[in-house]
Rosetta silent file (secondary structure, phi, psi, omega in degrees, C-alpha in Angstrom):
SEQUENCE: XXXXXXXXXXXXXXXXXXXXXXXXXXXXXXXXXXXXXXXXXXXXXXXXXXXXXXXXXXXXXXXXXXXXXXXXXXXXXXXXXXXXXXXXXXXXXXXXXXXXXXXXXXXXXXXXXXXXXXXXXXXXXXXXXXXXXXXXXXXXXXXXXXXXXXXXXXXXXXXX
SCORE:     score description
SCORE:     0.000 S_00000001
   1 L     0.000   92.151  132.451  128.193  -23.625   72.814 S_00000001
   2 E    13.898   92.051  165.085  126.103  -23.267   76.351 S_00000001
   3 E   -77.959  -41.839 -158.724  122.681  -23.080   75.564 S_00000001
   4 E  -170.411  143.643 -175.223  120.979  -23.210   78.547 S_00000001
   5 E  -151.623  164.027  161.912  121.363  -24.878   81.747 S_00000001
   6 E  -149.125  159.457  164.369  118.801  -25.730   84.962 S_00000001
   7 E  -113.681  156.769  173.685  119.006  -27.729   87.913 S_00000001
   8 E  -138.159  135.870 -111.526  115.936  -30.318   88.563 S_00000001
   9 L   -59.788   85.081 -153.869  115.721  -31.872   91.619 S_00000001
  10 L    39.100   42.733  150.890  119.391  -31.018   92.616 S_00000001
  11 E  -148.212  165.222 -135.179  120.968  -32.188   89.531 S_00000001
  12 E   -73.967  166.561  169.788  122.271  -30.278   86.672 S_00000001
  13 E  -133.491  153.276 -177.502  120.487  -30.308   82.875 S_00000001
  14 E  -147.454  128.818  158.562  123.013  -28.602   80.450 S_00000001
  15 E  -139.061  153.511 -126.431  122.012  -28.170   76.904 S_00000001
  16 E  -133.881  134.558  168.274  124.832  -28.089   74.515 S_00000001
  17 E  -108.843  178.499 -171.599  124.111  -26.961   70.671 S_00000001
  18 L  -108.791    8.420 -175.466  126.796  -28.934   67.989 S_00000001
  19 L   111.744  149.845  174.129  128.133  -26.087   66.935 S_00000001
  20 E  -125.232 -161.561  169.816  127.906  -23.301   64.600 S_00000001
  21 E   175.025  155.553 -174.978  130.100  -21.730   61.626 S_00000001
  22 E  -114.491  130.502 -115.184  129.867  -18.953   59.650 S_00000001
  23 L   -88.688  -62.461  170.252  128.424  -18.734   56.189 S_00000001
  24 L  -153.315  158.885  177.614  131.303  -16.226   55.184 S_00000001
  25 L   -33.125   90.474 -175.908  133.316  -13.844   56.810 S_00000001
  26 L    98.829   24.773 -177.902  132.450  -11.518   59.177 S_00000001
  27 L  -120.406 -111.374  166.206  128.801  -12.512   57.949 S_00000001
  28 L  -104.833  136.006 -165.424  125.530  -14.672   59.564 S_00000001
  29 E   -80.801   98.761 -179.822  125.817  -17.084   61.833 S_00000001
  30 E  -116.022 -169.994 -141.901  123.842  -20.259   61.458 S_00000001
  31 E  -138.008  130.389  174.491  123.556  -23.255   64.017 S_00000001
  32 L   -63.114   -6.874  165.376  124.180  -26.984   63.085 S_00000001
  33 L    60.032   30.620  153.441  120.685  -27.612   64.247 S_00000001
  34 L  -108.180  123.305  177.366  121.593  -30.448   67.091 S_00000001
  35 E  -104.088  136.251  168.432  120.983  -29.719   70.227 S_00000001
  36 E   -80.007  132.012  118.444  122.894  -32.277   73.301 S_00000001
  37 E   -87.285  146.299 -177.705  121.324  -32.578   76.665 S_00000001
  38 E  -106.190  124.740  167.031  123.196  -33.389   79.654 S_00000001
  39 E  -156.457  126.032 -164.542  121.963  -34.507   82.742 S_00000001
  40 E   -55.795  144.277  178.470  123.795  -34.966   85.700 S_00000001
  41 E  -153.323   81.712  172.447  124.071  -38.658   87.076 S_00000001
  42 L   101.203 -136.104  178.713  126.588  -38.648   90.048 S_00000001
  43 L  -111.972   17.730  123.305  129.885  -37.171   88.636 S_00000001
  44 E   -63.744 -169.405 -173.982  129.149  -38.509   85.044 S_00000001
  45 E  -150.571  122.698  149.729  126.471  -36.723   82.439 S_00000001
  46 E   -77.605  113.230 -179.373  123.916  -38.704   80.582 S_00000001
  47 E   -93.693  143.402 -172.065  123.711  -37.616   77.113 S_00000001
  48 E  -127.477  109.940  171.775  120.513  -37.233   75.045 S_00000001
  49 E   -72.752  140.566  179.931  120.242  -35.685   71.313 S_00000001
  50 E  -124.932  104.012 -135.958  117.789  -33.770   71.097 S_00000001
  51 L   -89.533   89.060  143.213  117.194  -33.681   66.849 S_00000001
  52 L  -113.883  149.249 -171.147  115.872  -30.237   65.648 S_00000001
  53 L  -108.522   83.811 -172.598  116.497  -28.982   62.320 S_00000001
  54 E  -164.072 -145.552 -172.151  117.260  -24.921   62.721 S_00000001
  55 E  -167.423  147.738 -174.680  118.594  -22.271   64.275 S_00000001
  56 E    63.726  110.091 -162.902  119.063  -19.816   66.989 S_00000001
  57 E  -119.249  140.508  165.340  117.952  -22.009   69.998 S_00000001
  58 E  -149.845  149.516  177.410  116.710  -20.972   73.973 S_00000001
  59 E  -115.587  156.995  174.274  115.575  -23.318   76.518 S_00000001
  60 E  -177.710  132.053  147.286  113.699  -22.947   79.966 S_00000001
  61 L    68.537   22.598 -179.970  111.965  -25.588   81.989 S_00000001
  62 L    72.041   45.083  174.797  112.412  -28.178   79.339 S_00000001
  63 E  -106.371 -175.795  149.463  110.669  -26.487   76.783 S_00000001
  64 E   -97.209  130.864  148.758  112.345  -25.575   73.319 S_00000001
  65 E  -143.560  145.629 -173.904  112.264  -22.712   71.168 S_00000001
  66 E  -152.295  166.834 -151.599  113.660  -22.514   68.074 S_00000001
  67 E  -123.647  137.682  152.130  113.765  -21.124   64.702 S_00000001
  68 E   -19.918  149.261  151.515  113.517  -22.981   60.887 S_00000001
  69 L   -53.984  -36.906 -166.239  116.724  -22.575   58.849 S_00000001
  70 L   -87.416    1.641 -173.703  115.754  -20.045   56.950 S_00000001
  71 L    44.409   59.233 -175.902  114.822  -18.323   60.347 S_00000001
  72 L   -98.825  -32.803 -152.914  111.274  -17.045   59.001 S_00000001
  73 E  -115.445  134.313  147.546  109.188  -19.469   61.421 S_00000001
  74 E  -112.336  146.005 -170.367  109.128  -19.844   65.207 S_00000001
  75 E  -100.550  125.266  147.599  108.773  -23.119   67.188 S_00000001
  76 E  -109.704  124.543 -146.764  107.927  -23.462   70.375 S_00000001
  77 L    51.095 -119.220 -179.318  108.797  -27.116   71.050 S_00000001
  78 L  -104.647    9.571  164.495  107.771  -28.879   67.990 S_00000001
  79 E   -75.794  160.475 -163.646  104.314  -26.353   67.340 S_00000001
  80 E  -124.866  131.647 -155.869  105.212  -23.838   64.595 S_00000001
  81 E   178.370   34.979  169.079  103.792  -20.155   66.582 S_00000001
  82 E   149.422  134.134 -159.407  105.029  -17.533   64.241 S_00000001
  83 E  -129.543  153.217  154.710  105.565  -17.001   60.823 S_00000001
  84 L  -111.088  152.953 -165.266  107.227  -13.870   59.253 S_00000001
  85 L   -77.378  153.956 -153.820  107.282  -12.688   55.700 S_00000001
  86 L   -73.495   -4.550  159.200  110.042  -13.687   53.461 S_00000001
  87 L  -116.817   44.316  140.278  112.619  -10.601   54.264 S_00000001
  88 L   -82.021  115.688 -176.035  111.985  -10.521   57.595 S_00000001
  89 L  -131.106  168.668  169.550  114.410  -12.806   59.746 S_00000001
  90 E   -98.570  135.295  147.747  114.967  -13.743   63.557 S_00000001
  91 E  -127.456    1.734  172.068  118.050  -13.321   64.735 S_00000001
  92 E  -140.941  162.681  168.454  117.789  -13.964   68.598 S_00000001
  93 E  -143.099  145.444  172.386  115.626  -15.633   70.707 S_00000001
  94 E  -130.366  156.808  158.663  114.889  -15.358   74.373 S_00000001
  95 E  -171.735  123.365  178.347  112.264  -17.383   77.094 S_00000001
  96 L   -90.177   17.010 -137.460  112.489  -16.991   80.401 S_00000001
  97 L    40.246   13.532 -175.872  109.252  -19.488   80.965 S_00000001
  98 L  -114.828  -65.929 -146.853  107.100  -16.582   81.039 S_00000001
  99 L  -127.366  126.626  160.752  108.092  -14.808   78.006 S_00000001
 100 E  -118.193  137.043 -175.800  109.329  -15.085   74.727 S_00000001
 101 E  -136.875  137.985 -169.151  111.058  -12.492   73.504 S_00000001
 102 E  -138.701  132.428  166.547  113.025  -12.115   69.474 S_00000001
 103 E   -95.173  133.042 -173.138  114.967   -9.760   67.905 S_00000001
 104 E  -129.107  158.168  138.245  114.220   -9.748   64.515 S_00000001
 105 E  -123.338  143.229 -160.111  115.537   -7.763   61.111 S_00000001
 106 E   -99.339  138.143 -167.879  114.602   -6.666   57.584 S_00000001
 107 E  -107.486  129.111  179.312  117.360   -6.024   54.809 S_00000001
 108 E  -131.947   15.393  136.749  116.655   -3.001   53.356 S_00000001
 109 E  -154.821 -163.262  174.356  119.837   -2.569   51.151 S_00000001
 110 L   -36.906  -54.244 -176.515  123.614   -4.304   50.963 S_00000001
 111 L  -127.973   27.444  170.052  124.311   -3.097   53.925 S_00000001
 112 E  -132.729  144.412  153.899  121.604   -1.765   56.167 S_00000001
 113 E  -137.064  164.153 -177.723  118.717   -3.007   57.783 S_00000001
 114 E   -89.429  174.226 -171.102  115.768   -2.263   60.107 S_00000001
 115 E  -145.402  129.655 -170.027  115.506   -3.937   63.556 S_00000001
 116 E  -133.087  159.496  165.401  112.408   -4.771   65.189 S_00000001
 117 E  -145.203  149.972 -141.599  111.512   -6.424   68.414 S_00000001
 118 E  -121.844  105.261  177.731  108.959   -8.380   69.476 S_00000001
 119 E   -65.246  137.735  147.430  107.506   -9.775   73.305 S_00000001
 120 E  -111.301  149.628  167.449  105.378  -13.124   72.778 S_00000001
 121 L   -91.032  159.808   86.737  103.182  -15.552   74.913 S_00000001
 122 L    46.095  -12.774  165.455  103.966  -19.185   74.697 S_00000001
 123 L  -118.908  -13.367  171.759  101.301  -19.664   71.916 S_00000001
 124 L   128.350  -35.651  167.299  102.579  -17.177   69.670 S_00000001
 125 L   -22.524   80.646 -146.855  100.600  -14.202   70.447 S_00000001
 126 E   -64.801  126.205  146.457  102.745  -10.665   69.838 S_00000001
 127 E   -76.810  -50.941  165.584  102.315   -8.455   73.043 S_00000001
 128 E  -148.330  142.815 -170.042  104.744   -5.865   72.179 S_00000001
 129 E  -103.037  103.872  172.830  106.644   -4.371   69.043 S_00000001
 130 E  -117.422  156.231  162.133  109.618   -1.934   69.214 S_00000001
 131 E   -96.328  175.420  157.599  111.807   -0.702   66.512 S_00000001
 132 L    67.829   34.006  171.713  115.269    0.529   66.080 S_00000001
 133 E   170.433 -176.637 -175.427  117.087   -1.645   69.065 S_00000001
 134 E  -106.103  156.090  159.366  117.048   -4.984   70.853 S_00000001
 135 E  -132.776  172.644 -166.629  115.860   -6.427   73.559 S_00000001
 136 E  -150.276  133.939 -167.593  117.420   -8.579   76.083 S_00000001
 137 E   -99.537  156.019  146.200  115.014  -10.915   78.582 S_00000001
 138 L  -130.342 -167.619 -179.959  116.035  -12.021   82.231 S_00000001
 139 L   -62.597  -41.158 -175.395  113.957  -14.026   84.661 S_00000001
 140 L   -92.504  -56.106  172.701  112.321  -10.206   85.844 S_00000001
 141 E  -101.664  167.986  177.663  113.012   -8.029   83.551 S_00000001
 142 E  -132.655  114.222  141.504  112.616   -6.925   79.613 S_00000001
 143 E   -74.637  140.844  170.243  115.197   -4.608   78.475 S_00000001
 144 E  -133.298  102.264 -172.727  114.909   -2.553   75.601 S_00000001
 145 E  -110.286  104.982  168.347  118.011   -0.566   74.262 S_00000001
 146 E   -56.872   87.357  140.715  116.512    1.854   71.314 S_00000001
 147 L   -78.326    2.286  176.060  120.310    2.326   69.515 S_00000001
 148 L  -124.932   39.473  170.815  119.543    3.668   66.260 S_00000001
 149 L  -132.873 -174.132 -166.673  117.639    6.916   66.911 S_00000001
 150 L  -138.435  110.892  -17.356  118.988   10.069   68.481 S_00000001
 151 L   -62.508  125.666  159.437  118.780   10.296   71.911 S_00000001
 152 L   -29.353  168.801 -149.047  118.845    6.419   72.682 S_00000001
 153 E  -161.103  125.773  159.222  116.662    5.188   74.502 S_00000001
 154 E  -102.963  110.688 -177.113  116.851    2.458   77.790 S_00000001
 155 E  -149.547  118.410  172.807  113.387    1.377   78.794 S_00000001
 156 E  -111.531  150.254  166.820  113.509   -1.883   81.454 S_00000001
 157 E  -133.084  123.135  173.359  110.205   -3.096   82.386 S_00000001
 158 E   -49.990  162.138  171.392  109.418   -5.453   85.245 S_00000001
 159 L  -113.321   15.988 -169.699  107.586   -8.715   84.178 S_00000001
 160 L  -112.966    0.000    0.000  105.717   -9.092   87.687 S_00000001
């Protein structure tokens, strides 16, 4: 699995995760909690493990962020920079190198839960909360697609 990829000073960095599998069918997805770097050298790749023990991983500029196993706690590299309450979970992470931004959700019977999402700085500091949808980071923008109210809701915001 593709984690992430950059080039530094024209050659390529690839990071690689070790795989995932799923707990049971059709159900949550956790992450073998190795991540590989790559880095180009010629037309071979030098490999480097890089040994965290979690899950749901994003990279930018050679920083890490990453989540605990039980995906309560966010990392950014090896600092700990958010903790959530014990039914609360992450289940995505984004960082552009500006901005981190996680989708997170609370089980609030067998089969439903709410979904909240949350912008952060780089020390852990929440900027913005939304409920009822995801968000999805690029290098510019912050998307937010509201999908579980009536009408939906699209709201992009520049990050400059």
């Amino acid at each position: 699995m593709l984690l992430s990829y950059e080039i530094v000073n024209g050659k390529k960095i690839l990071y690689i995760s070790s795989g995932y599998w799923h707990l049971q069918y059709h159900g949550d997805v956790e992450y073998s909690g190795h991540i590989f770097k790559y880095t180009q050298n010629g037309d071979t790749y030098d490999i480097e493990e890089l040994n965290y023990n979690g899950s749901f991983f994003d990279f930018k500029d050679g920083n890490l962020i990453y989540t605990n196993t039980d995906r309560d706690k966010l990392f950014f590299n090896s600092n700990e920079i958010l903790t959530f309450s014990d039914d609360e979970t992450i289940y995505q992470i984004m960082y552009n190198g500006m901005k981190i931004a996680i989708n997170t959700r609370i089980k609030i019977d067998s089969s439903s839960y709410e979904y909240y999402s949350y912008t952060l700085s780089i020390n852990g500091n929440i900027e913005k909360k939304y409920k009822d949808g995801y968000f999805v980071l690029t290098d510019n923008v912050l998307i937010f697609i509201q999908n579980r109210i009536n009408p939906k809701k699209l709201i992009v915001e520049p990050l400059f």
